[in-house]
C-alpha positions as a printed Julia matrix, in Angstrom:
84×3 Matrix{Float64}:
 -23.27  -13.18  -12.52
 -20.73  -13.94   -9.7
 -19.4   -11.57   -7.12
 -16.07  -12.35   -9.21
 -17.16  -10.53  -12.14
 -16.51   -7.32  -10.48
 -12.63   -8.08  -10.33
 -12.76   -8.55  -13.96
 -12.14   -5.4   -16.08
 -13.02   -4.06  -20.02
 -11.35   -7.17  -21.4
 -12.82   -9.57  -19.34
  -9.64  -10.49  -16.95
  -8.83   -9.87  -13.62
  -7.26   -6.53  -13.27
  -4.58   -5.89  -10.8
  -5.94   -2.35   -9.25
  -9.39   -4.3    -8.8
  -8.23   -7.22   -6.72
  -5.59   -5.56   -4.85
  -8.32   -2.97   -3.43
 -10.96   -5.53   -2.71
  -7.91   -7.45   -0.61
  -7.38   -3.95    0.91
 -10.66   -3.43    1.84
 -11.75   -7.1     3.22
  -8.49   -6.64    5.2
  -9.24   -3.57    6.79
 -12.65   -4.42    7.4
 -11.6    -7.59    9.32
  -8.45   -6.75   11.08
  -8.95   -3.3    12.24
 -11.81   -4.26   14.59
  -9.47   -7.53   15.7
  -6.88   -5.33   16.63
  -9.04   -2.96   18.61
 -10.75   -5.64   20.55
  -7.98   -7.22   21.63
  -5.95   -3.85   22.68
  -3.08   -4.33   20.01
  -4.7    -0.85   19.42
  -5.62    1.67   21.45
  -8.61    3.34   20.49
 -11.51    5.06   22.51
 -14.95    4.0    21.46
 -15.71    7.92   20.16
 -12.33    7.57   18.16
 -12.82    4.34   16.04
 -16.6     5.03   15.5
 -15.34    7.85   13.76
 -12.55    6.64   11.78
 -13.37    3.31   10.97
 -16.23    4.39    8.42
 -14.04    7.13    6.88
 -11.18    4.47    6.38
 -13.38    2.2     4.67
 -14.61    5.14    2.73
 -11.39    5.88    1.67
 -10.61    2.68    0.53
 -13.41    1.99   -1.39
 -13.51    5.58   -2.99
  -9.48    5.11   -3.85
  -9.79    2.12   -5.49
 -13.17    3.06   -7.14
 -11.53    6.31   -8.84
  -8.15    4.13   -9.88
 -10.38    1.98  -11.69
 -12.67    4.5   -13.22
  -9.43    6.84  -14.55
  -7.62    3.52  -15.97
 -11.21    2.8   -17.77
 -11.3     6.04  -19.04
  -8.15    6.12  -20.61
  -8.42    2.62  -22.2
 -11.91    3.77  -23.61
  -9.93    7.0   -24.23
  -7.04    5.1   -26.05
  -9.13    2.84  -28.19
 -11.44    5.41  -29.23
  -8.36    7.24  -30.09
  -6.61    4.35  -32.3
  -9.84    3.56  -34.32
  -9.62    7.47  -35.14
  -6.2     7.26  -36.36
């Protein structure tokens, strides 16, 4: 199993939501700290310890609940159209 196979949804393709919030997220994790060290940002030390971890947090836990509710309802639909 590759690191890949996360992107890759119920039907076994790569879902939209799922690589658009792992871009997100490597992004943030990457460029935030660039643009702090360099001063394109002003931050104090205090400040960005604090809000770097809840913006990651926030990422991951957005795109972790978008997922999980689209799941749901596909799960929701098929379960639904097998009834019918």
């Amino acid at each position: 199993m590759t690191i890949l196979n996360a992107l890759k949804g119920i039907s076994g393709e790569f879902e939209v939501q799922r690589v658009l919030g792992t871009f997100g997220t490597v992004v943030f994790t990457v460029s935030v700290p660039a643009l702090v060290s360099t001063g394109v940002i002003q931050a104090s030390l205090e400040g960005f310890c604090l809000a770097y971890p809840a913006g990651i947090a926030t990422l991951i836990g957005t795109t972790a609940g978008a997922i999980a509710l689209k799941d749901r309802q596909v799960a929701k639909a098929k379960a639904e159209e097998k009834a019918a």
